[in-house]
N, C-alpha and C positions, 0 to 999 in steps of 0.2 A: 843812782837814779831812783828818785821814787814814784809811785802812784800818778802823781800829780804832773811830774814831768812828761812821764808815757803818754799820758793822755791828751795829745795833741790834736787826735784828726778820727773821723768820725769810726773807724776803721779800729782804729785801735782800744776806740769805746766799747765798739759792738765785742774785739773779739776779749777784752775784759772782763764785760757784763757776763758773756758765754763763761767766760771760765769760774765765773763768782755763781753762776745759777749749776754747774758741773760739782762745783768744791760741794754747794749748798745739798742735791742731790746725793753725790756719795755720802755728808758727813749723815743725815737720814740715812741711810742704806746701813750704816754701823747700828740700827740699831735692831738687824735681821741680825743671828749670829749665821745662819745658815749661809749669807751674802760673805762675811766675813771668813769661815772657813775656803767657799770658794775663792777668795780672791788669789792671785796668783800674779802679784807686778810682774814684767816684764826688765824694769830697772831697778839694778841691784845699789845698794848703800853699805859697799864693806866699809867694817872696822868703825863705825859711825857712831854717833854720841850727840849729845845735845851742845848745842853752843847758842851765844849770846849774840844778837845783833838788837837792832833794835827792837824785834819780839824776838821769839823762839825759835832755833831753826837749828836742823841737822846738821852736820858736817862729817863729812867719809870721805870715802873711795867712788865715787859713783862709777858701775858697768852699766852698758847698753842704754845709756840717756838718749834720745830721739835727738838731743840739738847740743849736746855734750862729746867731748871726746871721752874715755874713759880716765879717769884721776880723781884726785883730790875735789872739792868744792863743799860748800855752802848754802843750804837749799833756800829758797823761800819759806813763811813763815809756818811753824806746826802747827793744823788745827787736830790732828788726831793721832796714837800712839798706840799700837796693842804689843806691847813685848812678849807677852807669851804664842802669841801668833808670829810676834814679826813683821807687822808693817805698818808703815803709817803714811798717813794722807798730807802733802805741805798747800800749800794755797795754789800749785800745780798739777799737781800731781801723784800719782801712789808711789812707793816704796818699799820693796821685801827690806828688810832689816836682816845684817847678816853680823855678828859681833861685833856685841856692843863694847864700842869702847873705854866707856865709862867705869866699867870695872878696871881699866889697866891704866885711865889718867888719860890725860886730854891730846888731842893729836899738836905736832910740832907742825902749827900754822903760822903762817905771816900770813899773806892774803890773798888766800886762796881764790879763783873766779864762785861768784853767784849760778845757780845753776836755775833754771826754771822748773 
């Protein structure tokens, strides 16, 4: 489902825009380091690495996702990466980064769910 499909009904505009003026906020906020040290996700991305969709997006383990069980998935798209800190921001949401799996080669996916 893309963009375009979701955005059906007035509701689902509002709570879009909210999260595009949220994304817009935090990625501003990256350019405190002092905001960045504090940061502290609450949702973990083990084992996680970059993957291909049609932009950029995580894939891991996700723990403690608010609408996720814990497992495997595929986030939304990356707009920001700090690997020596550890976290990154996807067009939902933050991310502690917990090993990367990019050093050990890409994870055994078929297709994984979408995570928000």
């Amino acid at each position: 489902m893309n963009i375009y499909e979701r955005l059906k009904n007035e509701d689902e505009i509002k709570t879009t825009a909210r999260n595009l003026y949220q994304l817009a906020d935090d990625l501003l906020s990256t350019l405190n380091p002092d905001f960045l040290r504090g940061l502290k996700p609450e949702v973990k991305l083990r084992d996680w690495g970059l993957a291909i969709k049609m932009t950029d997006c995580l894939c891991g383990i996700v723990e403690n996702h608010p609408h996720r069980e814990d497992g495997l998935v595929v986030t939304s798209e990356v707009f920001y990466i700090d690997r020596e800190l550890g976290i990154a921001r996807t067009g939902n949401r933050w991310y502690r980064l917990v090993g990367n799996r990019s050093e050990r080669g890409s994870l055994p996916v078929a297709n994984p769910p979408s995570s928000d």
